[in-house]
C-alpha positions in Angstrom: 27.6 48.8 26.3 28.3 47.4 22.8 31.9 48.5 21.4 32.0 50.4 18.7 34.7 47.8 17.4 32.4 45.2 17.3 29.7 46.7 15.4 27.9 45.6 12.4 31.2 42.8 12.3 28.6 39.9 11.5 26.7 41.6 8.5 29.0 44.3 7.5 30.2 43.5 4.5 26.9 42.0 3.2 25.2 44.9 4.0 27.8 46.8 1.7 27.1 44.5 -1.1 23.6 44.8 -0.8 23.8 48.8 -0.7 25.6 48.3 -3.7 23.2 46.1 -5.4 20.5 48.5 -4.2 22.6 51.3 -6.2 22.9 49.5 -9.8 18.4 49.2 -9.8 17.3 51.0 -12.7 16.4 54.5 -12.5 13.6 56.2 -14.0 15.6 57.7 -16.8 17.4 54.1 -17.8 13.4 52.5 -17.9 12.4 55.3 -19.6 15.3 54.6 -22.0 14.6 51.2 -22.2 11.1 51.6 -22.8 12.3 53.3 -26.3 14.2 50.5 -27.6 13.0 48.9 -31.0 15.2 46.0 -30.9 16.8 43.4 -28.5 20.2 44.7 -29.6 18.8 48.5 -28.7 18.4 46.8 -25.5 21.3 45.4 -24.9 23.1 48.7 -25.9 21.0 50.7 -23.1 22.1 47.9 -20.9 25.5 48.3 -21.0 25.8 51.4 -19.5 24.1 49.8 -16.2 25.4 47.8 -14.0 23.4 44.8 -15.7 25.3 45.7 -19.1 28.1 43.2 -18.3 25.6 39.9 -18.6 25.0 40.2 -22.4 28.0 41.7 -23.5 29.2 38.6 -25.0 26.4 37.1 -26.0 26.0 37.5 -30.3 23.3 39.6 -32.2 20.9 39.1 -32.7 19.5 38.3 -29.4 16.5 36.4 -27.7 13.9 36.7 -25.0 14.8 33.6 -23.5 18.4 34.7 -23.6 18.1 37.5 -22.1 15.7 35.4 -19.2 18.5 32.9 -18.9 21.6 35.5 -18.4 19.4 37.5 -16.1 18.1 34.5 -13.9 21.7 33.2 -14.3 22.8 36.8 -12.7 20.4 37.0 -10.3 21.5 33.4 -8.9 24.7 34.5 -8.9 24.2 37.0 -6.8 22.2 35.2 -4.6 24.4 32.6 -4.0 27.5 35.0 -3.3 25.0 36.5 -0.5 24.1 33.4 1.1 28.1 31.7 1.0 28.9 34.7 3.3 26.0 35.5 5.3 26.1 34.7 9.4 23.0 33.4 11.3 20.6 34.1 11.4 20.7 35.6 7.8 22.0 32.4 6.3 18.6 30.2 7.8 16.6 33.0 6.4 18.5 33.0 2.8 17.8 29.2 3.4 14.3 29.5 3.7 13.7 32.0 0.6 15.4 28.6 -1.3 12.6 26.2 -0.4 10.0 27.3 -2.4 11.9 26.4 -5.5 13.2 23.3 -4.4 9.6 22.0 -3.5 8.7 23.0 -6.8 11.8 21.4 -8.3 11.0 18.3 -6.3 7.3 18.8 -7.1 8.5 19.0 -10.8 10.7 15.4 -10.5 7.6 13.9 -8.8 5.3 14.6 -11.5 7.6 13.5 -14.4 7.8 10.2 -12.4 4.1 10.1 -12.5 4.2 10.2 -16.3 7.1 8.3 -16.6 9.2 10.8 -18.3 13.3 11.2 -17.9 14.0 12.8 -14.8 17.4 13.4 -15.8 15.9 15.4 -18.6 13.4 17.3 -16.1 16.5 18.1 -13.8 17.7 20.4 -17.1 14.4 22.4 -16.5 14.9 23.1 -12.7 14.7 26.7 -10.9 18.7 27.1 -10.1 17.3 28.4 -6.6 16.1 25.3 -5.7 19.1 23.3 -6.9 20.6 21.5 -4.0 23.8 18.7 -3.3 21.5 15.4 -3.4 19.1 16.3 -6.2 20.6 14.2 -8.5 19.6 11.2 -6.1 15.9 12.1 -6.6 16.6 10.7 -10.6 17.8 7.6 -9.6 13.8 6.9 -8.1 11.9 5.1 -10.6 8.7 5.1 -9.5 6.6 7.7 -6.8 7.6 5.4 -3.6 11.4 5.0 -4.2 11.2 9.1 -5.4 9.3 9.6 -1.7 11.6 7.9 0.6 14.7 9.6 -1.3 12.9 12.8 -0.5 12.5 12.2 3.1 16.1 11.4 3.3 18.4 12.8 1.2 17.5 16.7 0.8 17.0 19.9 3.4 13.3 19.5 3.3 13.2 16.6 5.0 12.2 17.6 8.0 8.9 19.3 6.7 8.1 16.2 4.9 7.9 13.8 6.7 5.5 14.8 9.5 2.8 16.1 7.2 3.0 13.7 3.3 3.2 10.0 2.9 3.7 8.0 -0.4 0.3 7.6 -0.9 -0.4 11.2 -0.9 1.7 11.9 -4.3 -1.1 11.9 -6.5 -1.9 14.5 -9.3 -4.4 16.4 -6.7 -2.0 16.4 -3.7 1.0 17.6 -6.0 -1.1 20.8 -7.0 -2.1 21.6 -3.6 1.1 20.7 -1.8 2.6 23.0 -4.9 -0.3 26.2 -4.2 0.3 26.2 -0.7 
């Protein structure tokens, strides 16, 4: 018999943050409010009585789409991150896992500026945050698709994936797509 001491001790206070995430969604009545705004600012106004008013409150008028994309994305990392620094197993593999689709398409994304011989430090700029990981800035020293390749196999957590199934010579503009669509 499990003790009642012991329970929920490994996920407990995620799950509390989580129930608290679930509780700041938008309700019907705050879309339907938003759904009436004429301007960005009216936006951010309607915002700030949510719990998402506190990522464009400093941010000057008048305000842009893509700012508001950034600060959201920027939040929702955030978030994400904070989840996944204290998660246990098996949550943390799992959290893992949700992170490998961006980082093959950040890797994908480094691969094909290489291709087309474009900066990769500049390309690193436009990488999902998700898929950001310790070595990545290894992946800019490649200069061409082999060097890019073996640094893959090597220095980041989709390593093991890699290497069974992809070899230098599959990097090509075809391969990239369907290695990126599937």
């Amino acid at each position: 018999m499990i003790s009642p001491v012991a329970f929920n001790v490994n996920n407990g206070f995620l799950e509390g943050i989580v129930r608290g995430f679930k509780g700041g969604i938008l309700t019907s009545t705050n879309y339907l409010n938003l759904s009436q705004c004429e301007t960005l600012d009216d936006l951010k106004i309607q915002l700030s009585s949510t719990d998402y008013g506190n990522f464009l409150q400093n941010e000057p008028s008048p305000l842009a789409t893509t700012t508001i994309a950034e600060k959201a994305r920027e939040k929702l990392v955030e978030e994400f991150q904070y989840i996944r620094q204290n998660a246990a197993e098996p949550l943390s593999t799992f959290l893992d896992y949700i992170t490998y689709g961006y980082m093959i398409d950040n890797i994908i994304l480094l691969i094909t500026g290489t291709l087309h011989e474009r900066d990769t430090h500049e390309l690193l700029e436009r990488c999902h945050p998700l898929g950001m990981f310790d070595s990545i800035a290894a992946l800019c020293v490649a200069t061409n698709v082999t060097e890019l390749f073996n640094t893959v196999l090597v220095e980041t957590p989709l390593a093991p994936y890699f290497e069974k199934c992809l070899s230098a010579h599959d990097l090509d503009e075809m391969n990239i797509e369907i290695i990126r669509n599937t």
